[in-house]
C-alpha positions in Angstrom: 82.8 168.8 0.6 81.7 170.2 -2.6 77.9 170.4 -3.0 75.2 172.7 -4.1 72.5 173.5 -2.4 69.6 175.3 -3.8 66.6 176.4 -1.8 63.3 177.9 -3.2 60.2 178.8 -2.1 57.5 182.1 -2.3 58.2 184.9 -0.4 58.7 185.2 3.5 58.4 181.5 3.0 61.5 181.0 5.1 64.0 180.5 2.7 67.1 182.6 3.6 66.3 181.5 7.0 66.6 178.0 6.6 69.3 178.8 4.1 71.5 180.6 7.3 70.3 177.5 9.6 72.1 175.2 7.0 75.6 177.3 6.7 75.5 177.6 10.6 77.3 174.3 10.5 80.4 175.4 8.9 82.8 177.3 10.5 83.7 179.5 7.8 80.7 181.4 5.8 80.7 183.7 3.5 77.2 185.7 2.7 76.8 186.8 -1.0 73.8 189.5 -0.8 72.6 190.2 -4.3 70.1 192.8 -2.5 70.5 196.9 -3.1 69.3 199.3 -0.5 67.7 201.3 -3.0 64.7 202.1 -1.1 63.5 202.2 2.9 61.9 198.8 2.5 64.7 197.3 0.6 67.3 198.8 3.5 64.6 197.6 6.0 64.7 193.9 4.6 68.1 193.7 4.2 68.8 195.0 8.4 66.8 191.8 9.3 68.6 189.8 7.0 71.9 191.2 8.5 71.0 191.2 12.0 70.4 187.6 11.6 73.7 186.8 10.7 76.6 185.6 13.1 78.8 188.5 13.1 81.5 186.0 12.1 80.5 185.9 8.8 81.9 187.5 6.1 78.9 189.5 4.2 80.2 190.2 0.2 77.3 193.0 -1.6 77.5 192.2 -5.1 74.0 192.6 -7.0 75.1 191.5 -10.6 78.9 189.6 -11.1 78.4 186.5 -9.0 80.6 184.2 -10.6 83.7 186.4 -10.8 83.2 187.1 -7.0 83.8 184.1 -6.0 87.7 184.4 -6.8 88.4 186.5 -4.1 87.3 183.6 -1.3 88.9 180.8 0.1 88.1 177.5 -1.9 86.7 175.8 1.3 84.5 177.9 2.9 80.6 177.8 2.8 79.2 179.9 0.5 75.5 181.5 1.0 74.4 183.1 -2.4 70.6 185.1 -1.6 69.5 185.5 -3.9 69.2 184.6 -7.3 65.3 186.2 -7.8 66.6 190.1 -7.1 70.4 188.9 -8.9 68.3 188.3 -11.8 66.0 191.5 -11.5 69.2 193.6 -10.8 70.0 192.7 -14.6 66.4 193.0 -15.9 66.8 196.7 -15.0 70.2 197.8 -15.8 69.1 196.9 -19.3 65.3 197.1 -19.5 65.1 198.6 -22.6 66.8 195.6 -24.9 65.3 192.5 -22.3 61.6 194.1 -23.3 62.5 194.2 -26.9 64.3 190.7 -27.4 63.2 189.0 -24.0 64.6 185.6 -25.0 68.0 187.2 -25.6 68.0 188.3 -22.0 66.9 185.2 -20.7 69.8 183.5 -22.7 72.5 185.8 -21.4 71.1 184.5 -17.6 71.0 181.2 -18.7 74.5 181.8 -19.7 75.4 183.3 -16.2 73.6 181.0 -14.0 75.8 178.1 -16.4 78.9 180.0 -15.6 78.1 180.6 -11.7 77.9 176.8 -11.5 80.6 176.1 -12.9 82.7 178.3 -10.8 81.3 176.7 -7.7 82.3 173.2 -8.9 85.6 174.4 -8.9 85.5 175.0 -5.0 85.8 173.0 -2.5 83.1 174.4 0.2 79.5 174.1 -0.1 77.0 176.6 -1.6 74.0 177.1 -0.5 72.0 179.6 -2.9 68.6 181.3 -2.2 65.8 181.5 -5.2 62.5 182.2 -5.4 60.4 180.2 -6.9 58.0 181.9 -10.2 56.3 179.0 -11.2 53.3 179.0 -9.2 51.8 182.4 -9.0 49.3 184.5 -11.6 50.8 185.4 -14.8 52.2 189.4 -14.7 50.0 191.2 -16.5 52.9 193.7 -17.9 55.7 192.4 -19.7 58.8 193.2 -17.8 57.0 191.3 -14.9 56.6 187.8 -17.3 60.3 188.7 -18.9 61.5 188.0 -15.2 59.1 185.2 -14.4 60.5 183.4 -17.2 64.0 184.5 -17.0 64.5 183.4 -13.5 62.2 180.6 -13.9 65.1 179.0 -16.5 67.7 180.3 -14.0 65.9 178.2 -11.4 65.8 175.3 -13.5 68.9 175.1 -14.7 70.3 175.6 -10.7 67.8 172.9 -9.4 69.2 169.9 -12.4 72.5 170.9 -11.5 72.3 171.4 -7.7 72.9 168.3 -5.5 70.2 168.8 -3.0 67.2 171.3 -3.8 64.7 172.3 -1.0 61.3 173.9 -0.9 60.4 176.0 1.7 56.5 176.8 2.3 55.4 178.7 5.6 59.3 177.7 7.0 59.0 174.5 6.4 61.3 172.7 3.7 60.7 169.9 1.8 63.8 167.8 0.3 62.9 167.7 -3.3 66.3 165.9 -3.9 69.0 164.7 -2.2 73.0 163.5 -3.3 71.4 164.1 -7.2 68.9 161.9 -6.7 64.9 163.1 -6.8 62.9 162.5 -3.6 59.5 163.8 -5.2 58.5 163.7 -8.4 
């Protein structure tokens, strides 16, 4: 069945956790990890993410073309996208220089992506479930590039959650159905 599933929450709140809980129930699953191993902590977080994982599952690295990746899988099977907070960072920095200078044109051409990324997966047949997390409730960054992600993925997120047909919020691993079939639970 076709649905989209977006999960959100701060971080180590449990999210990709609860995310791998939910796929766990479909046989097929295919694990889209926008994370780089740039760094020892990034190739640190991304080991426990992997060892996680039912060795089963197919695990896809792509940090930027999300949408276009999904040609290359079967139509049916479930989808885990985590997640969209370092997908949308991994853009912030490969063009750093012209999102600082005309921040709402990089938050546009997100917009844009996150539009397109939905609309590929309404074209499938599986289920996604995609990982996010949430900006909207922490101190404002007191340098730009921090607030030109904040607000960047902050639109991402809320373009994902009106279009998504469940959307969950995870504090200390513990979700909360904010909606359900399209409909809001809590608002």
């Amino acid at each position: 069945m076709n649905k989209v599933v977006l999960i959100t929450g701060g971080v180590r709140s449990g999210k990709s956790a609860y995310a791998e809980n939910y796929a766990a129930n479909y046989p097929q699953v295919a694990y889209i990890a926008t994370g780089e191993a740039l760094d020892e902590e990034m190739t640190e977080r991304i080991s426990v993410h992997q060892s996680r994982r039912p060795l089963h599952w197919q695990t896809i690295e792509e940090p930027l073309q999300l949408a276009s990746r999904l040609d290359s899988l079967l139509s049916d099977t479930c989808l885990i996208i985590d997640c969209l907070g370092l997908w949308v960072s991994n853009h912030l920095v490969r063009d750093e220089t012209t999102a600082l200078a005309i921040p709402q044109a990089f938050i546009a051409t997100m917009e844009v992506k996150a539009s397109e990324l939905v609309a590929m997966l309404r074209q499938r047949t599986g289920p996604a479930i995609i990982v996010t997390n949430e900006v909207g409730l922490g101190l404002v960054p007191p340098y730009k590039l921090g607030r030109v992600f904040r607000d960047a993925l902050g639109r991402v997120n809320c373009l994902l959650a009106q279009q998504a047909d469940e959307l969950y919020l995870c504090t200390a691993s513990i979700p909360l159905c904010l909606k359900r079939e399209g409909v809001i639970l809590h608002g």
